[in-house]
C-alpha positions in Angstrom: 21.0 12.2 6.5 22.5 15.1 7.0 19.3 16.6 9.2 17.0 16.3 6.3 13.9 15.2 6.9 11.6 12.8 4.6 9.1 15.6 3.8 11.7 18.3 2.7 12.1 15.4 -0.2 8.3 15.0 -0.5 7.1 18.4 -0.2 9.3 20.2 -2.9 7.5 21.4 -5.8 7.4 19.1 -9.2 9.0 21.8 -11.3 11.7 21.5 -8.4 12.5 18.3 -9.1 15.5 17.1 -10.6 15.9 15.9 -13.7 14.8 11.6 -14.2 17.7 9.6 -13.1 19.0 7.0 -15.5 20.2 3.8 -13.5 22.2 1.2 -14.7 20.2 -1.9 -16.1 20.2 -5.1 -15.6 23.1 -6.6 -17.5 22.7 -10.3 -17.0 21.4 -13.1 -14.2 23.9 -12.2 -11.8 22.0 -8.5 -11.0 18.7 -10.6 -10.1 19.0 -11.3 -6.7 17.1 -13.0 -3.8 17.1 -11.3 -0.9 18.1 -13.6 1.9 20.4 -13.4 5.4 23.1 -14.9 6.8 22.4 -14.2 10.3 20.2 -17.1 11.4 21.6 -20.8 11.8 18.2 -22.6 12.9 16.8 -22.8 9.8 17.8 -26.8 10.3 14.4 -27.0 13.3 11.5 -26.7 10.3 13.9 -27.9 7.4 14.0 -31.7 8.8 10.1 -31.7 10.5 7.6 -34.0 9.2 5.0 -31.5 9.7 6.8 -28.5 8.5 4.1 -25.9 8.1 3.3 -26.5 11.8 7.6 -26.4 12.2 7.7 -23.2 10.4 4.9 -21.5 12.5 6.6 -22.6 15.7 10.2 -21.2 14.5 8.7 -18.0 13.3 7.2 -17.5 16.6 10.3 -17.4 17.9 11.5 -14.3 16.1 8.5 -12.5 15.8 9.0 -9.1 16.9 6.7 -6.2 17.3 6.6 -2.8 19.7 2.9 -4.2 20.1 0.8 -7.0 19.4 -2.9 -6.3 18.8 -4.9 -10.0 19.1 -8.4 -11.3 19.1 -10.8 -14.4 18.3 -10.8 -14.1 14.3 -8.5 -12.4 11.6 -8.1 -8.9 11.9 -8.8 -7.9 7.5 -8.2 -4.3 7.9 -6.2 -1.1 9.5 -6.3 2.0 9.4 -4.6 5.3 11.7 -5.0 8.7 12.5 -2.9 10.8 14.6 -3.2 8.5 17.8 -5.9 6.9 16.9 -5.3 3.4 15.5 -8.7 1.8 14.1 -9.0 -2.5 13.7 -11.7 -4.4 11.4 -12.0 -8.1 12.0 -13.6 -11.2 10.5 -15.8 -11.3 13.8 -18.1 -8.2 12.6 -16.2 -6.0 15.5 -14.2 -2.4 14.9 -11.6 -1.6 17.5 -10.4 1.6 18.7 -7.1 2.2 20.3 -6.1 5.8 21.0 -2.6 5.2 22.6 -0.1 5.4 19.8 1.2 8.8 20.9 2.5 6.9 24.2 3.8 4.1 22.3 5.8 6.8 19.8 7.0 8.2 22.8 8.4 5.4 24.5 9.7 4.1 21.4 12.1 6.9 21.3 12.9 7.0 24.7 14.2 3.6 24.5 15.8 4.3 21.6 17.7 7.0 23.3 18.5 5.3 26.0 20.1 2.5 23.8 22.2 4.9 21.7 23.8 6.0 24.7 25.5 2.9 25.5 26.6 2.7 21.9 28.4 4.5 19.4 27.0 5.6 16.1 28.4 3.1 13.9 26.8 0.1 16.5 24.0 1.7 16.4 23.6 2.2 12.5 24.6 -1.9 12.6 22.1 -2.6 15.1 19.5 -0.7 13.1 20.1 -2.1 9.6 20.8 -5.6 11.0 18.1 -8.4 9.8 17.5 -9.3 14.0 14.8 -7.1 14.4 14.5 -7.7 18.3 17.1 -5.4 18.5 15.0 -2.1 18.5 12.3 -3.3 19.9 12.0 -2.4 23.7 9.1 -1.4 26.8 7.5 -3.7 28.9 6.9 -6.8 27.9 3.8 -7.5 30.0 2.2 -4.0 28.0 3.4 -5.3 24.2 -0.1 -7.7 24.2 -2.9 -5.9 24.2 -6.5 -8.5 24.3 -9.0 -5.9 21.6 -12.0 -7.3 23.3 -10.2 -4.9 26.3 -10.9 -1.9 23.6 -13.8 0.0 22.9 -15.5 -1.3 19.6 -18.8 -1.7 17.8 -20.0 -4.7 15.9 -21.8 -4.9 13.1 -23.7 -7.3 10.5 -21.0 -8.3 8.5 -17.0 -8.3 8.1 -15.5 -5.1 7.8 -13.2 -4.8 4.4 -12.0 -1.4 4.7 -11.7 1.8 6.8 -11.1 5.3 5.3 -10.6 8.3 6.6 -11.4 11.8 4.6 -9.2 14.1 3.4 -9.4 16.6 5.9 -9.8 14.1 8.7 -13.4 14.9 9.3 -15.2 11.6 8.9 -14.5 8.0 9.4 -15.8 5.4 6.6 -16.6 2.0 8.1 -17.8 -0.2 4.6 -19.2 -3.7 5.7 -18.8 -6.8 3.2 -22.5 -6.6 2.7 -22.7 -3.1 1.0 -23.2 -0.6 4.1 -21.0 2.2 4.7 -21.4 3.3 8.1 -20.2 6.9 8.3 -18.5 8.5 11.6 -17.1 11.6 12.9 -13.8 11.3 13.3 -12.1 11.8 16.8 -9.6 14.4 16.6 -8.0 15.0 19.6 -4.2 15.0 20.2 -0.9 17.3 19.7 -0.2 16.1 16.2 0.3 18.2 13.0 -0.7 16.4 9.7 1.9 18.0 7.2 0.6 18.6 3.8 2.5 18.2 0.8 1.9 21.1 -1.6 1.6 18.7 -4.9 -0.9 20.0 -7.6 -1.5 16.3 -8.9 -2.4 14.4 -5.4 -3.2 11.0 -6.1 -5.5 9.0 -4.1 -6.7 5.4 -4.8 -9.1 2.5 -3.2 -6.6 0.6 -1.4 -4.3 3.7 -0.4 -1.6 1.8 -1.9 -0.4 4.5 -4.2 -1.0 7.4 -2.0 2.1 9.6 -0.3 2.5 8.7 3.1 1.2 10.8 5.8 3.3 12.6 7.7 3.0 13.7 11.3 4.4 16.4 13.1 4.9 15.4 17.3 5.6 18.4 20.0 4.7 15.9 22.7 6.4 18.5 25.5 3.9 21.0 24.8 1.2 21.1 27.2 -2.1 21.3 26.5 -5.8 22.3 28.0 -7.0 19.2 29.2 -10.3 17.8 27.6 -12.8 15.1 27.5 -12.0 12.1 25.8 -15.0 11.1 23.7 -14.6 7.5 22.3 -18.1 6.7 20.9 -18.0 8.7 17.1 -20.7 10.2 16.3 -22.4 8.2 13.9 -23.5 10.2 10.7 -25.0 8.4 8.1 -25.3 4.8 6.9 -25.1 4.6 2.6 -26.5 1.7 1.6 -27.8 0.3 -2.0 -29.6 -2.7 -0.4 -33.5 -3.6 0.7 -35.1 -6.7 1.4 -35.0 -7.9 -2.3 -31.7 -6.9 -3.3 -28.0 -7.3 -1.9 -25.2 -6.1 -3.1 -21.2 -7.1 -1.5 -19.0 -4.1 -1.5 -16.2 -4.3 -3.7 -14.3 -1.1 -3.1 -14.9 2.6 -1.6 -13.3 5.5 -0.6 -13.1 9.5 -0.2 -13.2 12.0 -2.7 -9.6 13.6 -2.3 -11.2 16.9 -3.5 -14.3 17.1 -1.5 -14.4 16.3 2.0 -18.1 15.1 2.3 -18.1 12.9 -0.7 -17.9 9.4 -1.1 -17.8 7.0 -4.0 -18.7 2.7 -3.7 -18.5 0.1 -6.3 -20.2 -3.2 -5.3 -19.5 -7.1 -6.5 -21.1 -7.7 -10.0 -22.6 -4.2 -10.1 -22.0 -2.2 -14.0 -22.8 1.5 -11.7 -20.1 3.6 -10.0 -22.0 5.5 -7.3 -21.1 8.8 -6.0 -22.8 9.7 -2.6 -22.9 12.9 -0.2 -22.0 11.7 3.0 -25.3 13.8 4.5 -27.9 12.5 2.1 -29.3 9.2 2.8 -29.4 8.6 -1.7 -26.8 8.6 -4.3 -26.0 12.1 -5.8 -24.9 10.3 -9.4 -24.8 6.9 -10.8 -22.1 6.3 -13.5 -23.4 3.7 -15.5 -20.7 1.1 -17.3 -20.9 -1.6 -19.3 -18.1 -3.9 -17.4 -18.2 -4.2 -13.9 -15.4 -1.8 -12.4 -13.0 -3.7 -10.1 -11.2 -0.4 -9.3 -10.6 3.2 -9.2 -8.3 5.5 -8.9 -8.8 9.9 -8.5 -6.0 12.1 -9.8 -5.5 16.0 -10.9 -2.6 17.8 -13.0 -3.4 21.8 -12.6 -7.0 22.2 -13.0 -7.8 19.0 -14.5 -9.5 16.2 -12.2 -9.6 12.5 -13.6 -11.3 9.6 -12.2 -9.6 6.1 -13.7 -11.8 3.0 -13.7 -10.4 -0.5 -14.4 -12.5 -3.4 -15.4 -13.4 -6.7 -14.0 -12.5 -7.9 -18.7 -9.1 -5.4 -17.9 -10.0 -2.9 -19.9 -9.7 0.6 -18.4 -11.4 4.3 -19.1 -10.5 8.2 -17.8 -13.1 10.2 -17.2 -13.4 14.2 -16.7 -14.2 14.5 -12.9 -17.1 16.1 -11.6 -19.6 14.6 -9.1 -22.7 15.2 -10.8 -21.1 14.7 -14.6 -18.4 12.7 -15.6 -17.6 12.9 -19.0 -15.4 9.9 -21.0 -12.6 10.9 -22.1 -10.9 8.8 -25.3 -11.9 5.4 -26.2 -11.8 2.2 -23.3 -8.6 0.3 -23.7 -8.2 -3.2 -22.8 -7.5 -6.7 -23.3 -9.0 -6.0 -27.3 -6.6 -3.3 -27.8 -4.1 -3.7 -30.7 -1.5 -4.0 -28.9 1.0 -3.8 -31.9 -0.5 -0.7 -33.1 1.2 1.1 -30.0 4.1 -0.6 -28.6 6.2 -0.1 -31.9 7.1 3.8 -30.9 6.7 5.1 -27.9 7.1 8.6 -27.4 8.2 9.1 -24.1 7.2 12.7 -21.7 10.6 14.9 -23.0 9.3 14.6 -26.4 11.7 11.5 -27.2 11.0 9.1 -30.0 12.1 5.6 -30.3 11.8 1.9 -31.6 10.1 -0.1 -29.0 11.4 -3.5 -29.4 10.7 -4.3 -25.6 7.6 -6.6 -25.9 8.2 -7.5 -29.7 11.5 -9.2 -28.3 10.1 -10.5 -25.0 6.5 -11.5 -25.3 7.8 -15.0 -26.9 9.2 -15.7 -23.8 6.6 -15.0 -21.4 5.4 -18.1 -19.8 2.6 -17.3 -18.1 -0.7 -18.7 -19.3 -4.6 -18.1 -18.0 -7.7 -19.5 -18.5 -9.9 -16.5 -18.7 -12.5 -18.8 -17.3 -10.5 -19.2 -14.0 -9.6 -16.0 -13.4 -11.4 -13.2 -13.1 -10.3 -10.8 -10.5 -10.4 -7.5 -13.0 -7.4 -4.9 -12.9 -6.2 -5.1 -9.7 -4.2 -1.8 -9.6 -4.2 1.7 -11.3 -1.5 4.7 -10.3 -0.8 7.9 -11.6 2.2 9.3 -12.6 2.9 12.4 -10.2 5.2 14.3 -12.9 3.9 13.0 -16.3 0.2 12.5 -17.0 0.1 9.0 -17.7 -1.4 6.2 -15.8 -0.2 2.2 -15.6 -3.2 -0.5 -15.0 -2.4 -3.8 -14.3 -4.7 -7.1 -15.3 -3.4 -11.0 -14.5 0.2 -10.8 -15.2 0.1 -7.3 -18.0 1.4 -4.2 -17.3 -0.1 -1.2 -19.6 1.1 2.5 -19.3 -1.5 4.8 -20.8 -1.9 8.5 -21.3 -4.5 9.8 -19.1 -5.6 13.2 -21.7 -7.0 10.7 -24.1 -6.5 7.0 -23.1 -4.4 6.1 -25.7 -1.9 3.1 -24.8 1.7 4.2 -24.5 3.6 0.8 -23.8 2.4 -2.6 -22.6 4.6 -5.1 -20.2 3.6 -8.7 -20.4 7.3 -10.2 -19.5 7.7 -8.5 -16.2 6.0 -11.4 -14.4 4.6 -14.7 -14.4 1.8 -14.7 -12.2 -1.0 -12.3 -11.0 0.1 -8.4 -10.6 -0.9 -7.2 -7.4 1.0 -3.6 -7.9 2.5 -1.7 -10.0 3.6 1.8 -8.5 5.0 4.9 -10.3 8.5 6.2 -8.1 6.9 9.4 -6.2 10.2 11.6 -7.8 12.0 9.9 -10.0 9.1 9.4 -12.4 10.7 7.3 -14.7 10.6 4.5 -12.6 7.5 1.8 -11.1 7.8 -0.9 -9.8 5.8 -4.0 -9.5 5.2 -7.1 -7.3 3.8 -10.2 -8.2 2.1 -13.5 -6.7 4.9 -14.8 -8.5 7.1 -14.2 -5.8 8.8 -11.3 -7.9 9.6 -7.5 -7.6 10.8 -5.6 -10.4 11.9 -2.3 -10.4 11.5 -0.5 -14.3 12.9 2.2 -16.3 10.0 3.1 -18.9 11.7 6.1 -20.4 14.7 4.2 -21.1 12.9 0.7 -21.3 15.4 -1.2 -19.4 14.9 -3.0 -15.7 16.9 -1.4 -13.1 16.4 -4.8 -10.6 14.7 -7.9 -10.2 14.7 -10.1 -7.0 12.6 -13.1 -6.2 12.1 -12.6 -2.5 12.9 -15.6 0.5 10.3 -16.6 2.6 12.6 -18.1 5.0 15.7 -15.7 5.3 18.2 -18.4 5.4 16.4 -20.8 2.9 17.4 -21.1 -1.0 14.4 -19.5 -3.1 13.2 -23.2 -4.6 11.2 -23.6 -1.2 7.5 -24.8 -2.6 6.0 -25.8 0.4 4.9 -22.0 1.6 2.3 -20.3 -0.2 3.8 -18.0 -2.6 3.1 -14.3 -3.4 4.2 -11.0 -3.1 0.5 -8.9 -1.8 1.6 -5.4 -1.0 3.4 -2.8 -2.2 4.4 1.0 -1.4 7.3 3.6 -1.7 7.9 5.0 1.9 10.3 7.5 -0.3 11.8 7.7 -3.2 14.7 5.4 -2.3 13.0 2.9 0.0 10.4 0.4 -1.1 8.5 -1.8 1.6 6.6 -5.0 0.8 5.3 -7.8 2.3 5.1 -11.6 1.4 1.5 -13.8 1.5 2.8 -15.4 4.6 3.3 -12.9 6.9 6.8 -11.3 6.4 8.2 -7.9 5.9 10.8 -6.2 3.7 12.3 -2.6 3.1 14.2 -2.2 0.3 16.6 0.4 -0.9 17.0 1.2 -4.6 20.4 3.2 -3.9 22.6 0.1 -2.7 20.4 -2.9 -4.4 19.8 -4.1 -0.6 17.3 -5.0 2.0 17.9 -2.7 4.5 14.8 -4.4 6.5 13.4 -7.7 7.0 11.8 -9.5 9.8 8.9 -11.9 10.6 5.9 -10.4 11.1 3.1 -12.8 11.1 2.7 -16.5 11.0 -0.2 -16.2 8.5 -1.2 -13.7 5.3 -1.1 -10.1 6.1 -4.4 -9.0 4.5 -3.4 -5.1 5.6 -0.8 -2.3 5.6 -1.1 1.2 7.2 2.5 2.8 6.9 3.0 6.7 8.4 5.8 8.6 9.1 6.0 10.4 12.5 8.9 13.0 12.7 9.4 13.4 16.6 12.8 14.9 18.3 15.0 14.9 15.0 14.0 11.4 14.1 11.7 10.0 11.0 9.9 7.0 12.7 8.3 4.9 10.5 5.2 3.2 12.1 4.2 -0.1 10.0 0.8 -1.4 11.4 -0.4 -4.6 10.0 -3.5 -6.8 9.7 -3.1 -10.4 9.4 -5.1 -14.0 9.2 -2.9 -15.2 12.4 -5.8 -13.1 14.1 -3.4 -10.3 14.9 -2.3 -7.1 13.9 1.2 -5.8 15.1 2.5 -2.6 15.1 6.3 -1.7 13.8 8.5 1.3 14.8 11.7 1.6 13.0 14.0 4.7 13.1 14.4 5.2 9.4 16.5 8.4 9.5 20.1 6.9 8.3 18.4 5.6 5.5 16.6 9.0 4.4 
């Protein structure tokens, strides 16, 4: 590492930047890989059960490993963090607070210490990278499960989907299935510096999947005045659509990244995008669409703010920004585009132009086939590009890239995958790679400058079990770049990867869960010369576990 830190790699300037780097594509089968391990020889206890999903539970439970487990009655569906503040949304109507992590961070690295010290660097580097994850896990065992109905918490009316903070950290969004978004003050007590990243074209989305990762700042030594610890957030405001005739679910909400009080809400079947003012008990504007939008994404280059809106048909539209007037920019694009008509040349962001023959020689051998009568879930992603303004959208198994000035389709991707698309995510530096993840069990990592993969690799449930397993539920449900160089991910039935692009190798994996992991918070906490990488999950095994790893060789 060489004493570099992860945000002296985030924080540089974009005109900083070096040049795109140019991989080496995939050549043949051999470079797609399946990420599996060598270091477990039980895999015979669930192989020969006769109830083997119950088998597999058991043996997972086994090597489960966590700094600290996090349990109640019903599935815990959401996460969120802040500073020390760690905030739970469950199935059972109830939000948790825990406001302990600084303690946990803490003794995390004391252990960690302590365990160096009775090893030499190149142990420790194994012990670090190795697939047994119990091996930098330590504390008290009797303190690692931690019963929420011990917490302070609030229920409400309904499940709670999502939990978003503001930009500036002032205010806490609570948004209950049923349409309400209760709005808090956020607590904001502790000696933690949130390091900002001094990018002109920030990029936040709904599920916060495309966002940089926060970054905290720890001087735990330094002593501060003492004060009151106030638990019970003040409650704001509650924005709500819904009377006694009319309901409406929530499908997706989150912060304005440029204005700290505002708030925009799409709900389930609803053609309006509503922009709200997290004071004012009405809507400040209604965008009114023809499709129902599935998601949204909020972007800027220089000046210029964008809001992107995909559609429940997967067609997708930019619009000039501004909270009381959006303006369309371009025509919508979609599943009626002319596909042809665009992916012939593509004129790539150095002013580059060259035949496309990507899908022409491809989309005959894409296998994948929908019933548009079955599925209807809408695009499912949409992420900027942080050095080029273009945007990809994903719908089923399609990946489009599109130019965000005036919507016009750059390049489409319908060989990439197999199944349903659940993210596709530009490279937060080297912008001429995304990569993508799949319910087809699939990650692909993707050149589109130089239209070539870089990788592919089917991921293994079972570390030690050949990829044809079908008796686990398949699917690949969350995605995110932690830097540049290391990707994490996470399987439908509960496990965890970290991948490096560098060396083509999982650097990380571990069981997690037993069950689907509905949630992902990830953070980086930079504490004593280390980069600790705290990955907080939410799962349907009614649990939510939280993950310290020492990523600092790796950065």
């Amino acid at each position: 590492m060489n004493g570099k830190n992860i945000e002296d790699e985030e924080i540089e300037n974009v005109e900083d930047v070096d040049d795109d780097v140019i991989f080496e594509g995939i050549e043949n089968k051999n470079d797609i890989i399946d990420l599996s391990s060598d270091d477990e020889d039980d895999e015979e206890l669930y192989k020969n059960s006769t109830d083997i999903n119950d088998e597999i539970i058991k043996y997972k439970e086994k090597y489960i490993s966590y700094n600290k487990k996090f349990y109640t009655n019903k599935s815990i569906y959401c996460i969120n963090s802040f500073k020390k503040w760690i905030y739970f949304g469950s199935i059972n109507n109830k939000c948790y607070l825990y406001n302990n992590f600084d303690d946990d961070l803490k003794n995390y690295i004391m252990s960690i210490t302590r365990h160096n010290n009775n090893y030499n660097n190149n142990d420790y580097n194994n012990i670090c990278s190795s697939n047994n994850y119990d091996n930098i896990n330590f504390g008290d065992e009797k303190n690692k499960k931690i019963n929420l109905r011990d917490l302070k918490h609030q229920i409400y009316s309904d499940t709670i989907t999502n939990i978003k903070i503001s930009n500036n950290f002032q205010y806490v969004a609570l948004s209950i299935y049923n349409g309400d978004i209760y709005i808090y003050e956020n607590n904001n007590h502790n000696s933690s510096e949130i390091i900002n990243y001094n990018l002109n074209n920030m990029k936040k989305n709904i599920n916060n999947s495309n966002c940089l990762l926060d970054i905290c700042n720890w001087d735990m030594e330094k002593k501060t005045n003492e004060y009151i610890l106030n638990e019970n957030m003040k409650l704001i405001n509650i924005l709500s659509i819904n009377n006694d005739n009319e309901k409406r679910d929530l499908e997706y909400s989150m912060f304005c990244l440029y204005h700290e009080h505002i708030f925009i809400s799409i709900y389930v079947n609803c053609t309006n995008i509503y922009i709200w003012d997290v004071l004012e008990g009405t809507p400040i504007n209604i965008i009114h669409t023809i499709q129902v939008p599935t998601f949204l994404n909020l972007c800027n280059y220089e000046n210029k703010y964008y809001m992107i809106v995909g559609f429940n048909n997967g067609e997708s539209c930019v619009y000039d920004y501004d909270i009381y007037n959006a303006k369309k920019i371009g025509k919508i694009q979609g599943k009626h585009d002319d596909n042809n008509k665009y992916s012939d040349i593509y004129k790539n962001v150095h002013g580059n132009t060259y035949t496309n023959s990507h899908n022409n020689n491809n989309n005959n051998n894409n296998n994948c086939y929908y019933n548009d009568d079955d599925i209807n879930d809408g695009v499912l992603c949409i992420d900027n590009n942080l050095g080029n303004e273009i945007y990809t959208c994903t719908f089923k198994n399609v990946i489009k890239i599109y130019n965000i000035n005036n919507n016009n389709l750059i390049n489409t991707y319908t060989n990439l995958h197999d199944d349903l698309i659940d993210y596709c995510l530009f490279n937060n530096k080297k912008y001429n790679l995304f990569a993508s993840c799949s319910l087809d069990n699939k990650i692909n990592i993707h050149d589109f400058q130089h239209n070539k993969s870089i990788n592919q690799f089917y991921v293994n449930y079972h570390f030690n079990e050949p990829h044809t397993n079908e008796q686990t539920e398949k699917g690949i449900n969350y995605l995110k770049w932690i830097n540049s160089n290391l990707l994490l991910f996470t399987s439908l039935n509960g496990n965890i990867y970290i991948y490096d692009i560098r060396s083509r190798k999982c650097i990380h994996q571990f069981y997690s869960h037993t069950d689907t992991i509905f949630n992902v918070n990830l953070s980086l906490h930079l504490y004593q010369n280390k980069n600790i990488l705290s990955i907080l999950t939410a799962s349907d095994d009614n649990s939510s576990n939280m993950h310290l790893l020492d990523i600092s060789p790796y950065l």
